[in-house]
N, CA, C and O atoms as CSV, one atom per row, in Angstrom:
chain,resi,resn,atom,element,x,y,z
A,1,UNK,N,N,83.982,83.669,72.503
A,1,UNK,CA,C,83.989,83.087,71.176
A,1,UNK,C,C,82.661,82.373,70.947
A,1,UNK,O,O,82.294,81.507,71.742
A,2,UNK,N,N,81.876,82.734,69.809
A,2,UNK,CA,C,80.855,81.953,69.638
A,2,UNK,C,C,80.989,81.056,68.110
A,2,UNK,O,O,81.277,81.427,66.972
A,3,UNK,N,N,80.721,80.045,68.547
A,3,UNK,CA,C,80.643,78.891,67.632
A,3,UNK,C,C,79.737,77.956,67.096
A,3,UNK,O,O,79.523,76.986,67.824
A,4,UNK,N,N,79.088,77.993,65.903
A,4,UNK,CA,C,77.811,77.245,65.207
A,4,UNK,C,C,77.760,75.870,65.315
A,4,UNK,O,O,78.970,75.943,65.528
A,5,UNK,N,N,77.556,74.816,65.368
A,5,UNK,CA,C,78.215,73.792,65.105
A,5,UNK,C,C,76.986,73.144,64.183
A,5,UNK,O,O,76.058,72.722,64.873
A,6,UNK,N,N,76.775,72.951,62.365
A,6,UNK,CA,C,75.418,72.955,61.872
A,6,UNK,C,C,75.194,71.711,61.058
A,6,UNK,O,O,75.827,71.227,60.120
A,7,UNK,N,N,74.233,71.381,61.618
A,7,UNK,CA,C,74.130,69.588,60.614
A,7,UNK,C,C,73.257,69.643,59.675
A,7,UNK,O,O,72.199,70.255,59.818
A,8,UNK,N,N,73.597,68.985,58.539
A,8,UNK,CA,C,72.369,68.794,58.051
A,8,UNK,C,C,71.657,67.126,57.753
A,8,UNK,O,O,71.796,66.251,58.609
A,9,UNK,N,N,71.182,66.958,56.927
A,9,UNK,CA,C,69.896,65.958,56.317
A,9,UNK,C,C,70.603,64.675,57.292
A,9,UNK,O,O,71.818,64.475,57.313
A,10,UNK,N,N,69.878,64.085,57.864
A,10,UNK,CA,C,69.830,63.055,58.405
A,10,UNK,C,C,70.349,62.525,59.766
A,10,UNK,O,O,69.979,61.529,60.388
A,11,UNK,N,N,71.494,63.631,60.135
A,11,UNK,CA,C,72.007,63.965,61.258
A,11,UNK,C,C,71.320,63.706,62.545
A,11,UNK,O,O,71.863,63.185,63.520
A,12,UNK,N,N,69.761,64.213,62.467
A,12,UNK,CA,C,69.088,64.179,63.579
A,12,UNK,C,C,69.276,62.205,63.872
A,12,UNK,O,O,68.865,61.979,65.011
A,13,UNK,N,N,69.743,60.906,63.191
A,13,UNK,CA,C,69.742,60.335,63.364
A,13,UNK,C,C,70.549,59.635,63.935
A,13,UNK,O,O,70.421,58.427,64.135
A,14,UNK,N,N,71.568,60.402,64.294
A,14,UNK,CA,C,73.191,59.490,64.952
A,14,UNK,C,C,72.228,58.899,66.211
A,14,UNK,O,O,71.142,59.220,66.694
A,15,UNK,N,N,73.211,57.883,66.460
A,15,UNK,CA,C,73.301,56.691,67.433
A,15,UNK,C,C,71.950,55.785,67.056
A,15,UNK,O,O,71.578,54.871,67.793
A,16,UNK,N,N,71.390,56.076,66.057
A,16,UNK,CA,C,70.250,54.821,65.665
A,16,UNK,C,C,70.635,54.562,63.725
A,16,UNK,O,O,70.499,53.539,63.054
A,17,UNK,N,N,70.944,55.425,63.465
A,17,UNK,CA,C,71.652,54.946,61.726
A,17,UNK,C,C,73.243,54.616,61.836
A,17,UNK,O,O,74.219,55.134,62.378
A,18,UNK,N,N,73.050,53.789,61.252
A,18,UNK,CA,C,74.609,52.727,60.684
A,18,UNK,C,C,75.190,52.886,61.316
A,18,UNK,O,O,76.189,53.432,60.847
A,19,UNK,N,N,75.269,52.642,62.919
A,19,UNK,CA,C,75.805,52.991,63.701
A,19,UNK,C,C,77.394,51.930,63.793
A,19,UNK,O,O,78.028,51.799,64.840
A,20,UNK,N,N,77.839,51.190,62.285
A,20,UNK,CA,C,79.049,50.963,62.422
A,20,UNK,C,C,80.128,52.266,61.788
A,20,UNK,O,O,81.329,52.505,61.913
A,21,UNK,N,N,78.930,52.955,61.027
A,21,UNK,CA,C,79.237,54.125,60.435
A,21,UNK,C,C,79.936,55.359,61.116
A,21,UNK,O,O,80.994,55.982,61.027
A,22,UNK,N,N,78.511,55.373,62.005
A,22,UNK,CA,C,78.415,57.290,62.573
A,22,UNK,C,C,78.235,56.553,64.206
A,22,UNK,O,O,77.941,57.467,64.977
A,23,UNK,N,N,78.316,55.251,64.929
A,23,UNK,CA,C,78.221,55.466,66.419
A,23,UNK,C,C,77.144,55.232,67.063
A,23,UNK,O,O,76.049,55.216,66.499
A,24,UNK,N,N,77.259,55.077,67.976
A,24,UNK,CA,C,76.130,54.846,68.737
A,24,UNK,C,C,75.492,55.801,69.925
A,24,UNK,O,O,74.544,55.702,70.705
A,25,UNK,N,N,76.591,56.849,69.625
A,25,UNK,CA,C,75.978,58.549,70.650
A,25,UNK,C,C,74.940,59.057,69.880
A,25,UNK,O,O,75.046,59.044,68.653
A,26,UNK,N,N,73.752,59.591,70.536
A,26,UNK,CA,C,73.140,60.674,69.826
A,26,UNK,C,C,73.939,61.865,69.318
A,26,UNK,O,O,74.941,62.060,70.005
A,27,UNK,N,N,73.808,62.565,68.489
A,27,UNK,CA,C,74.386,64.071,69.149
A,27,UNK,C,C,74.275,64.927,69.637
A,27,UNK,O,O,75.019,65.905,69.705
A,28,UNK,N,N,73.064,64.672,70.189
A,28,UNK,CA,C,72.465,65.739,71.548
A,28,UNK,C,C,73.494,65.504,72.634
A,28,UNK,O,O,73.811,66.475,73.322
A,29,UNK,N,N,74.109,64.206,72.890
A,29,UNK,CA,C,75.094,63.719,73.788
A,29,UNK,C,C,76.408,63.783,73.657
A,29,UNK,O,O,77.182,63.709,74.611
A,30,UNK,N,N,76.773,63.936,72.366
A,30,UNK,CA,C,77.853,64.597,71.718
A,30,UNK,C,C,77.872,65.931,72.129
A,30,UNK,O,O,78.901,66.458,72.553
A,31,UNK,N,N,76.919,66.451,72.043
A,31,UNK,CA,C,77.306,68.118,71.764
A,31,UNK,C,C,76.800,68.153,73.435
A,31,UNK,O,O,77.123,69.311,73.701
A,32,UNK,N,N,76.321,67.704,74.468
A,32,UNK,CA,C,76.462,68.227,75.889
A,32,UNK,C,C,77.962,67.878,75.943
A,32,UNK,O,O,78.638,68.906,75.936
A,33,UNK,N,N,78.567,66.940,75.985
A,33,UNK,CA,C,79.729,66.487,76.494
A,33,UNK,C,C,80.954,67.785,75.919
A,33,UNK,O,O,81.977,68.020,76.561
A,34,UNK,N,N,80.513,68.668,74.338
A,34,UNK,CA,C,81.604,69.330,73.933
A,34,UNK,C,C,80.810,70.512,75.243
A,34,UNK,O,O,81.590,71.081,76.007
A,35,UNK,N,N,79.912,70.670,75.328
A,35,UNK,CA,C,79.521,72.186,75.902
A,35,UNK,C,C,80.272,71.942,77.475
A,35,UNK,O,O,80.567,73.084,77.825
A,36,UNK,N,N,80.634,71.143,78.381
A,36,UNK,CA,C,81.347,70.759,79.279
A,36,UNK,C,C,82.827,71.071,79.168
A,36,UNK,O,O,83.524,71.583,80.043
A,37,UNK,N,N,83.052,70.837,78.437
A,37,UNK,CA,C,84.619,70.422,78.309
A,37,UNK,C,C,85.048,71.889,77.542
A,37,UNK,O,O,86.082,72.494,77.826
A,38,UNK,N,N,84.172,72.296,76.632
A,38,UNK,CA,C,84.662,74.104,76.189
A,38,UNK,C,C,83.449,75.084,76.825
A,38,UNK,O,O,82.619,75.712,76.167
A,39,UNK,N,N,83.564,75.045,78.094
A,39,UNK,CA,C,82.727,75.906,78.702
A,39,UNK,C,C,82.825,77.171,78.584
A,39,UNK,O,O,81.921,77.976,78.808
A,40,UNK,N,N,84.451,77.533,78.057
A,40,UNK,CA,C,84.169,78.809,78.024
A,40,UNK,C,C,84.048,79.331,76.576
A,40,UNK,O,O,84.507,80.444,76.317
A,41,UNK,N,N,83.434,78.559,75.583
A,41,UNK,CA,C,83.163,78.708,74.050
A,41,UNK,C,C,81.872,78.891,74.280
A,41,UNK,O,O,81.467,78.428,75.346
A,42,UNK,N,N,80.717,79.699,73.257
A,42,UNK,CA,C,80.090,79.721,73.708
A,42,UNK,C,C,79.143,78.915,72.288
A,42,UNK,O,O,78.915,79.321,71.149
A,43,UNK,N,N,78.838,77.871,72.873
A,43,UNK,CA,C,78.374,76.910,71.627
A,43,UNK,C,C,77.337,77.169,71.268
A,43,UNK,O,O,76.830,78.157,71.799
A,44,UNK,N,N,76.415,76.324,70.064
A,44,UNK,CA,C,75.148,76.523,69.507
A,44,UNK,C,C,75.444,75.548,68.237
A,44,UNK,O,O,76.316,75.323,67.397
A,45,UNK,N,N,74.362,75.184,68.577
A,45,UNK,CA,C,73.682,74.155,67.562
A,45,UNK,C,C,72.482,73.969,66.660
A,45,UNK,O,O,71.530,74.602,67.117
A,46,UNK,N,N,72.187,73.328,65.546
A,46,UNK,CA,C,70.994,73.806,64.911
A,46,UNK,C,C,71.311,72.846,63.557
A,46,UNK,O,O,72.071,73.109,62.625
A,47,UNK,N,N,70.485,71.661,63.755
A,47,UNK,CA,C,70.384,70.431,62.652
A,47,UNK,C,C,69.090,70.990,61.735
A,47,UNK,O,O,68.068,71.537,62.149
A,48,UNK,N,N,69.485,70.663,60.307
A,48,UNK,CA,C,67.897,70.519,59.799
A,48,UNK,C,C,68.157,69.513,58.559
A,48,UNK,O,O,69.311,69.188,58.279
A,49,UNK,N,N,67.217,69.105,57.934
A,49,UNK,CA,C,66.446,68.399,57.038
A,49,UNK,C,C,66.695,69.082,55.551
A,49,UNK,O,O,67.121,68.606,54.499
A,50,UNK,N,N,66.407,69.929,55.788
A,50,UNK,CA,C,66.221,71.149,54.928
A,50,UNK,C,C,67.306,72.206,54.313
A,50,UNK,O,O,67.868,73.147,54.875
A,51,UNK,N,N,67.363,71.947,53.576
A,51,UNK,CA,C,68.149,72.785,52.534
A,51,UNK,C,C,68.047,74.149,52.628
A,51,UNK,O,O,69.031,74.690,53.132
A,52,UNK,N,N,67.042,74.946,52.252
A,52,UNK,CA,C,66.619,76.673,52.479
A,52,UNK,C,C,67.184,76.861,54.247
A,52,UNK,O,O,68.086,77.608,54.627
A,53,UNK,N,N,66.637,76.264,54.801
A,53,UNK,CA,C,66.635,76.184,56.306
A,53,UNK,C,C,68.564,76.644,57.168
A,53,UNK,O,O,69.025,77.389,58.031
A,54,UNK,N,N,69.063,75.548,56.134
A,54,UNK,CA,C,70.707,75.266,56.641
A,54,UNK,C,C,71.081,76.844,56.174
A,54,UNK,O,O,71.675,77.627,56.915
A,55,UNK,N,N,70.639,77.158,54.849
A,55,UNK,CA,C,71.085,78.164,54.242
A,55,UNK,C,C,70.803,79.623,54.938
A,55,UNK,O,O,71.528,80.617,54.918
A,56,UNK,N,N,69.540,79.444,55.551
A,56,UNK,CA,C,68.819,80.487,56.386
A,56,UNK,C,C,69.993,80.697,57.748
A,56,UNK,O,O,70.610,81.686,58.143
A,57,UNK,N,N,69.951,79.442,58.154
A,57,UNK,CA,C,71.245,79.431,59.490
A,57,UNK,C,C,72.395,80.583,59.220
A,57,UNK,O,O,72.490,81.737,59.639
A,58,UNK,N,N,73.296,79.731,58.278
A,58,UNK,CA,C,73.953,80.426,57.409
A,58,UNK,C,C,74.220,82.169,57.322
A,58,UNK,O,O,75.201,82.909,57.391
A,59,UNK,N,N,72.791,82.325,57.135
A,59,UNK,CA,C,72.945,83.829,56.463
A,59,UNK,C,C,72.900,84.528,57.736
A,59,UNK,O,O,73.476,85.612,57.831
A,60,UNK,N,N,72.194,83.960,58.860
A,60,UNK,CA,C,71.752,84.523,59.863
A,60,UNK,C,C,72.819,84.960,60.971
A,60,UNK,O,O,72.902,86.053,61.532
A,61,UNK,N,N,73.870,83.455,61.194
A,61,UNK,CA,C,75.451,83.808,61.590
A,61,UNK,C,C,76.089,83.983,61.452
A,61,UNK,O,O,76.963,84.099,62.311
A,62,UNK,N,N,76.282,84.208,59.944
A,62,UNK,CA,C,77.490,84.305,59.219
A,62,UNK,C,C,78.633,86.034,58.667
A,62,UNK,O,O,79.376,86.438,57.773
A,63,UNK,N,N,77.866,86.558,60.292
A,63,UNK,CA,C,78.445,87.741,60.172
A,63,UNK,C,C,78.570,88.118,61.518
A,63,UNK,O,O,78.953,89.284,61.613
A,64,UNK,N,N,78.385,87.549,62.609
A,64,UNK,CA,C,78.150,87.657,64.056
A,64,UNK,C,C,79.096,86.702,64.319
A,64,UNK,O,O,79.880,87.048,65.203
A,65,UNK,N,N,79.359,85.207,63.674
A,65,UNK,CA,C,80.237,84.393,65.462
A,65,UNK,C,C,81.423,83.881,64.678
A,65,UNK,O,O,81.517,83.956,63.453
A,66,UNK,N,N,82.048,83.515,65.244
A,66,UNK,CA,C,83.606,83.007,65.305
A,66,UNK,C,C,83.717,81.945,64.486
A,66,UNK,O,O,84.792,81.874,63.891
A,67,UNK,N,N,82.881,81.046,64.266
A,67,UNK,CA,C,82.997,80.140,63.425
A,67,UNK,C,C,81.955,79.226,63.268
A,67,UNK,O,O,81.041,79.307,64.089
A,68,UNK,N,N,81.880,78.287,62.311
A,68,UNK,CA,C,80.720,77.408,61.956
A,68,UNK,C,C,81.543,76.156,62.117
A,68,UNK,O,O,82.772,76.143,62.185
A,69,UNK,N,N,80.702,75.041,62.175
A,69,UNK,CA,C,81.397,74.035,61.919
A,69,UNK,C,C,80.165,73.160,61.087
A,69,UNK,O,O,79.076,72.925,61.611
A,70,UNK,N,N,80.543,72.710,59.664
A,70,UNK,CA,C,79.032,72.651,58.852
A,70,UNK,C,C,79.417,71.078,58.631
A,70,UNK,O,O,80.510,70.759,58.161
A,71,UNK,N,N,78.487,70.181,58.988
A,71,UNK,CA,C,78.117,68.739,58.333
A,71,UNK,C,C,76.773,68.954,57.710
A,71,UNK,O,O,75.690,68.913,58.293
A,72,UNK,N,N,77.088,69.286,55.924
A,72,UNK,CA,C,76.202,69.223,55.217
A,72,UNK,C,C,75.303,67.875,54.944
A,72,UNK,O,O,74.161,67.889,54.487
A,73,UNK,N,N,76.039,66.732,55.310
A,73,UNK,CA,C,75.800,65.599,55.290
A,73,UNK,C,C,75.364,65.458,53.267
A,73,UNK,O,O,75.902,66.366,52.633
A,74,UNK,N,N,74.768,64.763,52.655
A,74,UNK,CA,C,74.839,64.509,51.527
A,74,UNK,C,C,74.705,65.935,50.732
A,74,UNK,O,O,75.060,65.779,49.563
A,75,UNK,N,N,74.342,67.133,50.985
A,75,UNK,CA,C,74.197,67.890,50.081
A,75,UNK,C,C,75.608,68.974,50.316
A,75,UNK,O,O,75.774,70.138,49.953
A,76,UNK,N,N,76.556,67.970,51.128
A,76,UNK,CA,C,77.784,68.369,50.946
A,76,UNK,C,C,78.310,68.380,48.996
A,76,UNK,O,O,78.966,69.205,48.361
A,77,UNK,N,N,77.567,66.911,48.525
A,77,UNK,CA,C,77.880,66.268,47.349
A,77,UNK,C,C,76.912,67.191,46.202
A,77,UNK,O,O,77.020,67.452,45.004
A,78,UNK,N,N,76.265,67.404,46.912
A,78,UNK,CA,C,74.743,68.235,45.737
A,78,UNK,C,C,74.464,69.407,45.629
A,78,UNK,O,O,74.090,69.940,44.584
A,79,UNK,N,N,74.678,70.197,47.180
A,79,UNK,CA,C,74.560,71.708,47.247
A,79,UNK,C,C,75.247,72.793,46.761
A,79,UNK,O,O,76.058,73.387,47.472
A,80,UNK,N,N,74.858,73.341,44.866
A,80,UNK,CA,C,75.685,74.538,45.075
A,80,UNK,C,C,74.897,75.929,45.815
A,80,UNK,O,O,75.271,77.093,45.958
A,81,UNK,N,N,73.903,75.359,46.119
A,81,UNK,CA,C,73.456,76.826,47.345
A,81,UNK,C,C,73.621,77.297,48.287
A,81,UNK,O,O,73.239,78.437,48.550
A,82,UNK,N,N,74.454,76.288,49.330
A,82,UNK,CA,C,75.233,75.742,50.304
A,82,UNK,C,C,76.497,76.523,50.153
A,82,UNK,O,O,76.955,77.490,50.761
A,83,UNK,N,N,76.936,75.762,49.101
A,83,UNK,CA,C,78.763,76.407,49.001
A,83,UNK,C,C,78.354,78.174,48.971
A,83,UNK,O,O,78.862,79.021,49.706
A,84,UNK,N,N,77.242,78.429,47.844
A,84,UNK,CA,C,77.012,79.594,47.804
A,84,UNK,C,C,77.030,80.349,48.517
A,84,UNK,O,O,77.709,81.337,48.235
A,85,UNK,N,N,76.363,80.325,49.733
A,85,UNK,CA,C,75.434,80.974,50.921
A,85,UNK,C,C,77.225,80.734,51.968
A,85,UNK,O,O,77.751,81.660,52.586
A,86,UNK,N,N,77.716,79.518,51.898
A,86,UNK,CA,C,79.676,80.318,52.356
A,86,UNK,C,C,80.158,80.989,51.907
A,86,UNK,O,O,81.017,81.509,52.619
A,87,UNK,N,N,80.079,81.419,50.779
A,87,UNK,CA,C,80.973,81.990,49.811
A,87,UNK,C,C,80.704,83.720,50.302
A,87,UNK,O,O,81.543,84.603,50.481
A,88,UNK,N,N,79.189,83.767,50.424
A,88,UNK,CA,C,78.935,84.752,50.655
A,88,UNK,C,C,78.970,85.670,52.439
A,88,UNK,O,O,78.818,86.853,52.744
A,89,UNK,N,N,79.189,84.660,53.101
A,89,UNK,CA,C,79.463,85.322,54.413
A,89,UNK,C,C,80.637,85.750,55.048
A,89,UNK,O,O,81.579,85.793,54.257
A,90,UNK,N,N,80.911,86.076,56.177
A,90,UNK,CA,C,81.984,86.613,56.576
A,90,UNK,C,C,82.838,85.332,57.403
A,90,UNK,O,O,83.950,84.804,57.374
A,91,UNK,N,N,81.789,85.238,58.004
A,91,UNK,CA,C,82.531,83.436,59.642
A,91,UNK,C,C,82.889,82.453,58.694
A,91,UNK,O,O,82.107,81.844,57.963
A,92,UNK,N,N,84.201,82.324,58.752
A,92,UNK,CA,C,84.995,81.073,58.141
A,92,UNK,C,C,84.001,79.380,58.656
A,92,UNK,O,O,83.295,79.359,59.664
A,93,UNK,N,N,84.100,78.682,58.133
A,93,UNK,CA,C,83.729,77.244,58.060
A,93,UNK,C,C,84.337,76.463,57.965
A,93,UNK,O,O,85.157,76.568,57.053
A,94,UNK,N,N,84.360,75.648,58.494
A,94,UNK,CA,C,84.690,74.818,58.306
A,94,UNK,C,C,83.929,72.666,58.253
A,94,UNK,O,O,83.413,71.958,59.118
A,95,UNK,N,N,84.246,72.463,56.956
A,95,UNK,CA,C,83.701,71.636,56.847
A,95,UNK,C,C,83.906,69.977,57.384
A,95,UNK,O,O,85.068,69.577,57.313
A,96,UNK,N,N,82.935,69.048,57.880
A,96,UNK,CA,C,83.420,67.851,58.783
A,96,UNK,C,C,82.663,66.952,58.266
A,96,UNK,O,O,81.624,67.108,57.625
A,97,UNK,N,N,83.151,66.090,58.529
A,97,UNK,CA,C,82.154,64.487,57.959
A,97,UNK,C,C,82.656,63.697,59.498
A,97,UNK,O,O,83.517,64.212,60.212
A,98,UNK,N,N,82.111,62.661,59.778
A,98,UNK,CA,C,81.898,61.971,60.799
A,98,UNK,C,C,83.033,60.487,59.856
A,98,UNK,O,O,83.891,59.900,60.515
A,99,UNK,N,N,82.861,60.230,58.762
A,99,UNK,CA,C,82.826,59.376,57.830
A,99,UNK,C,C,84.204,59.580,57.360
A,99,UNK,O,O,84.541,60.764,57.380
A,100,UNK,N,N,85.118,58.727,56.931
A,100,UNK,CA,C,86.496,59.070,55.541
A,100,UNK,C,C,85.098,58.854,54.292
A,100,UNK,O,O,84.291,57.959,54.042
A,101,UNK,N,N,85.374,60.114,53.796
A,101,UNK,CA,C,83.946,60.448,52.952
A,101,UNK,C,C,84.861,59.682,51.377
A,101,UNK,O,O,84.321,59.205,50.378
A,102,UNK,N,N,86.484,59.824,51.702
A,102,UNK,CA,C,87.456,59.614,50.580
A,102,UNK,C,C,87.032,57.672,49.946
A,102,UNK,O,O,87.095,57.212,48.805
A,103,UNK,N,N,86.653,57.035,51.181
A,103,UNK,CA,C,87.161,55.750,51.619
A,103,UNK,C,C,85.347,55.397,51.124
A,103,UNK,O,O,85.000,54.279,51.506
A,104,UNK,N,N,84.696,55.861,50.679
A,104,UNK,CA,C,82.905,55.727,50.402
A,104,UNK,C,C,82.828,55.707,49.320
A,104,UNK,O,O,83.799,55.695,48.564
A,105,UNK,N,N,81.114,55.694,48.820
A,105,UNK,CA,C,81.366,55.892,47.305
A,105,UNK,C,C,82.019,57.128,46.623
A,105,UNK,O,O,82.560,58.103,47.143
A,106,UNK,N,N,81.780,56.758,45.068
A,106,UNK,CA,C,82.474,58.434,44.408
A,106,UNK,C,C,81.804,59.338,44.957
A,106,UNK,O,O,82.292,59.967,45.896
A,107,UNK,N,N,80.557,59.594,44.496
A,107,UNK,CA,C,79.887,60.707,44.393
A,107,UNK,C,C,80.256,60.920,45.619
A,107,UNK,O,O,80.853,61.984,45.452
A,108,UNK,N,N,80.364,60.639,47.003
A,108,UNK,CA,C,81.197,61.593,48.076
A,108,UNK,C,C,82.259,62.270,47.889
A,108,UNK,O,O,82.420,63.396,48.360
A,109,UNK,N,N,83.291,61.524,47.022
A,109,UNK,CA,C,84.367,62.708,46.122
A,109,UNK,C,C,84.664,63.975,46.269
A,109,UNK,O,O,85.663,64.603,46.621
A,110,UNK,N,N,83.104,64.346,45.771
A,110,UNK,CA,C,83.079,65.839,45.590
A,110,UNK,C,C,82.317,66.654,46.507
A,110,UNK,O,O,81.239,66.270,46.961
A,111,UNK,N,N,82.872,67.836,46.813
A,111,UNK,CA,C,82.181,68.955,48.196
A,111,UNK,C,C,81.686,69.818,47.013
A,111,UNK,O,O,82.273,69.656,45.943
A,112,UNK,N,N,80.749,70.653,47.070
A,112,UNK,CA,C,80.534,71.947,46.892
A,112,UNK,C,C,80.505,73.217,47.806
A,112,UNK,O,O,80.286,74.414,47.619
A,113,UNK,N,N,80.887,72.266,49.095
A,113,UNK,CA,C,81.198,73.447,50.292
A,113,UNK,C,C,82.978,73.456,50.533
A,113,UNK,O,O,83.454,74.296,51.296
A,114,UNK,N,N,83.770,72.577,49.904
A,114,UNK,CA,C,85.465,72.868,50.154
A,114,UNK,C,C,86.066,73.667,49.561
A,114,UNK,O,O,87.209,73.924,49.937
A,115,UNK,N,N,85.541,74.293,48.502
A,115,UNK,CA,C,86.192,75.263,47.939
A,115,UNK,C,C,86.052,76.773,48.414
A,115,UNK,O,O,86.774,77.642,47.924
A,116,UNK,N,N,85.029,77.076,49.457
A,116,UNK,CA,C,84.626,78.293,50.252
A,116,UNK,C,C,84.719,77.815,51.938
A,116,UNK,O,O,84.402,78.708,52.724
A,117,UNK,N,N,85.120,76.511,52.531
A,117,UNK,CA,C,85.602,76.574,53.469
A,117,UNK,C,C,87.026,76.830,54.258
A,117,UNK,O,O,88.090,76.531,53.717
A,118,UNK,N,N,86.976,77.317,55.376
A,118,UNK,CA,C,88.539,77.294,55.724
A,118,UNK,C,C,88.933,75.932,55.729
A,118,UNK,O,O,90.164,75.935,55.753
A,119,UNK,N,N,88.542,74.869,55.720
A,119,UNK,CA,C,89.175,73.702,55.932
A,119,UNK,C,C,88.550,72.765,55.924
A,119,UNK,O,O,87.407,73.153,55.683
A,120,UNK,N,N,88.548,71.228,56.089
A,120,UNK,CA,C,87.835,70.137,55.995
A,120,UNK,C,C,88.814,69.346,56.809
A,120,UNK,O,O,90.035,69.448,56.928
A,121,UNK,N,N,87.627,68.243,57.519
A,121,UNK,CA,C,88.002,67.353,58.943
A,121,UNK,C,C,87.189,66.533,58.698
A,121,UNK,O,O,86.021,66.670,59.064
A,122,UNK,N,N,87.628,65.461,58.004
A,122,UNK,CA,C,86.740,63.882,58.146
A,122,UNK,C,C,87.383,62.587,58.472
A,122,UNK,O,O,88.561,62.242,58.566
A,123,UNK,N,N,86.581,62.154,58.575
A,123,UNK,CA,C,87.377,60.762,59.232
A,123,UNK,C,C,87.160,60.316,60.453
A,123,UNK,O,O,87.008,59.105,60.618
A,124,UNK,N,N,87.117,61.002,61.289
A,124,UNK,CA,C,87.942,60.945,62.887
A,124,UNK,C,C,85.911,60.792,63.746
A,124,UNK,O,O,85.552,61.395,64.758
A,125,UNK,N,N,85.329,60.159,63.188
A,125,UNK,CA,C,84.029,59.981,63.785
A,125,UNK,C,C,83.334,61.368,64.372
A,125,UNK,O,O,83.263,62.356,63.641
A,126,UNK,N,N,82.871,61.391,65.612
A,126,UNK,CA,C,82.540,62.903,65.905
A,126,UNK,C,C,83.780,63.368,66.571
A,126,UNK,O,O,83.611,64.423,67.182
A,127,UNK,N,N,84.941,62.895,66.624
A,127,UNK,CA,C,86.139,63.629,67.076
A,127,UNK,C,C,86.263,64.975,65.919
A,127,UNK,O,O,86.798,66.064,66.123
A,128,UNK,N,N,85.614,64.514,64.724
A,128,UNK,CA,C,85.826,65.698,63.507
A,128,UNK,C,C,85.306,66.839,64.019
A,128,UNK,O,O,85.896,67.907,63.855
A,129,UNK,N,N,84.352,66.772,64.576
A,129,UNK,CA,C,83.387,68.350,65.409
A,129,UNK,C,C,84.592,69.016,66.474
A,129,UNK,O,O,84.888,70.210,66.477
A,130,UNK,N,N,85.187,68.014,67.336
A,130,UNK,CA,C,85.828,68.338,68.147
A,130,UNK,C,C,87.374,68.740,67.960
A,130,UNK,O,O,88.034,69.326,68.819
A,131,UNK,N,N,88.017,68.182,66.234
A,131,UNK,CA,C,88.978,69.292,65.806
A,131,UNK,C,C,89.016,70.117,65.441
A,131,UNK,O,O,89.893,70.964,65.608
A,132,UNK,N,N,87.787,70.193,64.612
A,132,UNK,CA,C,87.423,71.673,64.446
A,132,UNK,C,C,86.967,73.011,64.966
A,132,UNK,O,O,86.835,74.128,64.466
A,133,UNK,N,N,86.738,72.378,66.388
A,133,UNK,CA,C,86.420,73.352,67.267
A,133,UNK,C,C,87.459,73.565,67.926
A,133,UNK,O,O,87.272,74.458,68.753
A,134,UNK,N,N,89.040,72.918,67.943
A,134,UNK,CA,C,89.792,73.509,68.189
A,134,UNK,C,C,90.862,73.914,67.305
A,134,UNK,O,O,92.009,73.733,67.714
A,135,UNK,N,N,90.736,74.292,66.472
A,135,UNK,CA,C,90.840,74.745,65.157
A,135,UNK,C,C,90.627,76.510,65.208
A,135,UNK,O,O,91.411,77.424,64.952
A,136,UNK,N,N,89.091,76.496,65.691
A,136,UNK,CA,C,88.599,78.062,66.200
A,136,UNK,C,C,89.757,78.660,67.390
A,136,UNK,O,O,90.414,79.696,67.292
A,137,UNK,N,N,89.775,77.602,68.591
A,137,UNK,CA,C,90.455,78.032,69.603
A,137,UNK,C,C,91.580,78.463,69.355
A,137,UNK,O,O,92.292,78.892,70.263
């Protein structure tokens, strides 16, 4: 089973931003600890900044592996190129927030990636990566 697990905008910052927020793990340390424990999944990872970039990911796996697991991070709220670029692939998604995105401001409210994902998992800190990856299983 191969599995995406894809962050976007700001992500590269866990365990040094608002860390009453998102924690005090990197997620480089997050994601060794999942590659341990589902050894026999065969993981992959790939944060960016970048909008075209996430979308590029996207197009690139989204017909080859078992599943995605996408933290759009704010352009969860902004991206219809995002939802787009799901809409259009084959590997189900599923979408995660680290955050109760419900329990934040409005404008978190709204996804433009929930209406083309298999599902959504927020709340549960980075445990959200880790239901959703058994979710795939």
């Amino acid at each position: 089973m191969k599995i995406l697990i894809l962050n976007g905008p700001n992500l590269n910052l866990l365990g040094r931003r608002e860390p009453l927020i998102y924690g005090n793990l990197t997620f480089d340390q997050f994601f060794e600890s999942l590659k341990k424990k589902y050894a026999d999944v065969e993981l992959h990872y790939f944060q960016s900044n970048v909008e075209g970039e996430i979308i590029n990911k996207l197009h690139e796996v989204g017909f080859g592996f078992d599943g995605i697991i996408l933290n759009a991070g704010a352009y969860t709220h902004t991206s219809i190129a995002i939802g787009d670029a799901i809409k259009g692939i084959e590997t189900p998604v599923i979408e995660v927030h680290i955050s109760n995105v419900y329990a934040r401001e409005e404008f978190r409210h709204v996804s433009y990636i929930a209406p083309n994902a298999k599902g959504i998992i927020a709340g549960f800190g980075l445990q959200s990566y880790e239901l959703a990856l058994e979710s795939f299983i």
